[in-house]
N, C-alpha and C positions, 0 to 999 in steps of 0.2 A: 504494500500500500504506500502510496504517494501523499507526501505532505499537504497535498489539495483535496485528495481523494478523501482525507482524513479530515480535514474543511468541512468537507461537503457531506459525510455521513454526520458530524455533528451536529453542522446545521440543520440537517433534517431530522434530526431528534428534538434539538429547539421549535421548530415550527410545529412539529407532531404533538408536543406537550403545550404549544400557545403559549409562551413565556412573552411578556412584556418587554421593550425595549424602549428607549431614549437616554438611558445613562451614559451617551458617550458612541451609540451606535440606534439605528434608524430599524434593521432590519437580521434575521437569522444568518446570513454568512458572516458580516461582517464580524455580529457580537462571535461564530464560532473562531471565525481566524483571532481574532483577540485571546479568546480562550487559549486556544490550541498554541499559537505562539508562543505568550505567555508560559503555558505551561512547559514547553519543550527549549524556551528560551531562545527562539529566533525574533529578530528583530522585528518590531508591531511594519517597520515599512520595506520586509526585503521578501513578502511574499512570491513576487514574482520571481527574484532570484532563488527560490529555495521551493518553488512546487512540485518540483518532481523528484525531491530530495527520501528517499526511502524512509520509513519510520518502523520502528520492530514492533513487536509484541507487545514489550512491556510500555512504549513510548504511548502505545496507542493505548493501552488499559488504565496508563496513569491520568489520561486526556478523557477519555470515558468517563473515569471519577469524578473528575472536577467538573464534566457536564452536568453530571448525574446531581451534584449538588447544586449547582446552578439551577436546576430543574426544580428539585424537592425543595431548596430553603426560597426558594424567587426571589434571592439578594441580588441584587442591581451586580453585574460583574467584577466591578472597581470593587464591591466589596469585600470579592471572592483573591483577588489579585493583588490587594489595596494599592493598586496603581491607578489615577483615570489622567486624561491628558488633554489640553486646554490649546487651542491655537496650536500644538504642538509644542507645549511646555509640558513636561510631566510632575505630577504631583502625588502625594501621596494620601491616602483618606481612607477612613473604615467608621464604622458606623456612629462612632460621636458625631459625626458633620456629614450634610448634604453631600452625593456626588455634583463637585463642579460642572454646569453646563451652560451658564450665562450667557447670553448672545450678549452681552456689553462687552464681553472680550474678543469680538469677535469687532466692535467700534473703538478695542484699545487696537489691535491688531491692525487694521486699517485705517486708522490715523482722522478718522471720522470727527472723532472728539474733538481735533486740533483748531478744528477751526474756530472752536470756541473758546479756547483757552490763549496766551499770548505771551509774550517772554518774559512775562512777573511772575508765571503760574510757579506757585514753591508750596504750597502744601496741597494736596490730597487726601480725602478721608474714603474708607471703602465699611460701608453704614453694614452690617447682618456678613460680617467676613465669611462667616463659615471656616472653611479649609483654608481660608487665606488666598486664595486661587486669584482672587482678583487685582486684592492688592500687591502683588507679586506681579502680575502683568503690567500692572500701573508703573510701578517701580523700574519695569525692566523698556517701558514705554517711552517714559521721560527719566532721564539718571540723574537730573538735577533735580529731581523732589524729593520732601520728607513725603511721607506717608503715615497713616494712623489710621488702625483697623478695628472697628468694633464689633463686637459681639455681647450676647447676653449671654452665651453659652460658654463658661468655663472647661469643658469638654471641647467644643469646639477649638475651642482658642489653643487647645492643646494641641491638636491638632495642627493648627495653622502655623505653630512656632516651629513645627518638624518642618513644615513647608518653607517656609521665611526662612531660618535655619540650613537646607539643603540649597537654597537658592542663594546660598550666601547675604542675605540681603540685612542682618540685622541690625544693622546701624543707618538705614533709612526706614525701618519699616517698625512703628512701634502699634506693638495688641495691646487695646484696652476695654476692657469687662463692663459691661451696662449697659442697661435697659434703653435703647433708642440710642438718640445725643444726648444722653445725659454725662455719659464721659467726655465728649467731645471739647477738645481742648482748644478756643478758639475761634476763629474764623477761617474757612478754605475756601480757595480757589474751585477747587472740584469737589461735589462730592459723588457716588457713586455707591448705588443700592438696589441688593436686589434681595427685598424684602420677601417675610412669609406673604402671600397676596393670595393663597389658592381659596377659593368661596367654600361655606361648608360642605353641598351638595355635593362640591366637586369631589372636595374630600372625602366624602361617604363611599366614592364613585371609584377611588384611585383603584389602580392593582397594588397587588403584591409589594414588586416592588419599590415603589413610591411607600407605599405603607411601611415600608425594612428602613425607613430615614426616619429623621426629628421632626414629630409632627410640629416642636417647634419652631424650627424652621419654615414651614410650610403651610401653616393651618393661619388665614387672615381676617379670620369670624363669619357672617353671615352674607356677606358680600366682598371679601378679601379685602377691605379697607382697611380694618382696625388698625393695624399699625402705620399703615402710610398717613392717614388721618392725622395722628398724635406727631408721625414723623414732619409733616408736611407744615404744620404752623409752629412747629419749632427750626424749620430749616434755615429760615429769613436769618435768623440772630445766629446762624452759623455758617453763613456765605460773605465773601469779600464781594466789594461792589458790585465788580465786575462776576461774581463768581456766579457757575451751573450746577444743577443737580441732574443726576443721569439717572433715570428711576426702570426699572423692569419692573410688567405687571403680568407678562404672560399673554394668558388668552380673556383676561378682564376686563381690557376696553372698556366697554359696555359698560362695567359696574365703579369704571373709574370717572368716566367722564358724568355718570349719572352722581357721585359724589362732590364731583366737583366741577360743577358747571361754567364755570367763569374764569376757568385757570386755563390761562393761553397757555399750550404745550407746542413743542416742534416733537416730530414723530418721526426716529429714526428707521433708517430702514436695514433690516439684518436679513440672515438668510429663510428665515421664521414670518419674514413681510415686513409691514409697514406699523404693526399695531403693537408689538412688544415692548419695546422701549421708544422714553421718548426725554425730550431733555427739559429742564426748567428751569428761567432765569431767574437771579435773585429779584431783580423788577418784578417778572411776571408773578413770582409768591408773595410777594408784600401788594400789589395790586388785590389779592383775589384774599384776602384775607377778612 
């Protein structure tokens, strides 16, 4: 059996069991070649150089396994690996913090954001860090910023310092613990959030594995607002004049702009559309206040 051949029989054991995907993969091949790589240690990008690379017995039994759990626990894969990988940064994460999946990194990455920031921009704040994932890209975006990452999750944060940490980054990158901006040290340039926002129903709704994460993270009450709400009229007293906030709400639209009807937003576009993120100036939130 072939390294591909070996793909493609896992994959069809993911499709046949109806396992959920989006942690990092869209679809059954991809999340198997992740698996199966992973497991056997070839590179997540040298699939085509290594597909028809032989695999034994045991290589294939041990790759089986780790299906077979992927199968029975419906842990998102990053949990299974505790690798997931961002723009092509890798990071590390297991079940204290969210799998990283942000399409805002996908707006640090292509340099989207820039246009709205300008050569004074010197701090950054990255609001619900999680794994750190973000501010980590931020950091690695612009080299002349501090950064400052909150979470209310001390778990998390634990997390995010192995990431910060491995990225070598800690002495631009400081974690701080609290509820919202309430640690928030200041005034930024940028800030950058991608809050809990999923609506209850949705939550009711989730699979598996979305359910294998912190409902903290992800649970936003009865219209995904709650905390954008509390987050959004405290934002103003934590933006420099000139400063943006970069908010991700998912698939909420609807229950954002029905929240806040009077708050001019620009609506970035990711690979997700036009309705996921969008950006907000410190005018436009003292305005709608």
């Amino acid at each position: 059996m072939t390294l591909l051949e070996l793909i493609e029989a896992q994959a069809a054991r993911l499709q046949e069991a109806g396992v959920s995907f989006g942690h990092g993969t869209t679809n059954a091949f991809d999340e198997a070649a992740w698996l199966v790589m992973w497991k056997l240690g070839v590179p997540l990008d040298a699939l085509d150089a290594h597909a028809q690379d032989a695999v034994s017995a045991e290589q294939v039994q041990a790759v089986a396994a780790l299906v077979q759990d992927r199968i029975t626990s419906r842990k998102p894969a990053a949990y299974l690996t505790r690798e997931a990988w961002l723009q092509g940064v890798p990071f590390y994460v297991d079940e204290r913090a969210i799998v990283p999946r942000s399409f805002i990194a996908e707006l640090l990455a292509d340099a989207t954001i820039d246009a709205w920031l300008s050569d004074q921009t010197e701090r950054v704040l990255d609001l619900c860090t999680g794994n750190g994932s973000l501010a980590v890209l931020a950091a690695m975006a612009w080299p002349e910023v501090q950064v400052d990452a909150i979470d209310l999750s001390p778990d998390a944060l634990a997390v995010a310092r192995i990431n910060v940490d491995n990225h070598g980054l800690a002495d631009r990158i400081r974690l701080l613990q609290g509820d919202g901006l309430t640690p928030a040290d200041g005034a930024y340039d940028l800030i950058l959030c991608n809050p809990p926002y999923v609506n209850t129903a949705s939550m009711q709704a989730l699979p598996p594995e979305y359910q294998a994460e912190p409902a903290l993270a992800l649970a936003g009450g009865s219209d995904g607002m709650d905390f954008i709400r509390q987050m959004l009229a405290k934002a103003p007293d934590h933006l420099t004049e000139h400063g943006v906030l970069v908010l991700e709400i998912g698939n909420e639209r609807a229950f954002f702009e029905a929240a806040f009807p009077t708050l001019e937003a620009a609506w970035l576009d990711t690979s997700a559309g036009e309705d996921q993120v969008l950006l907000l100036t410190r005018d436009a939130l003292v305005a709608a206040r």
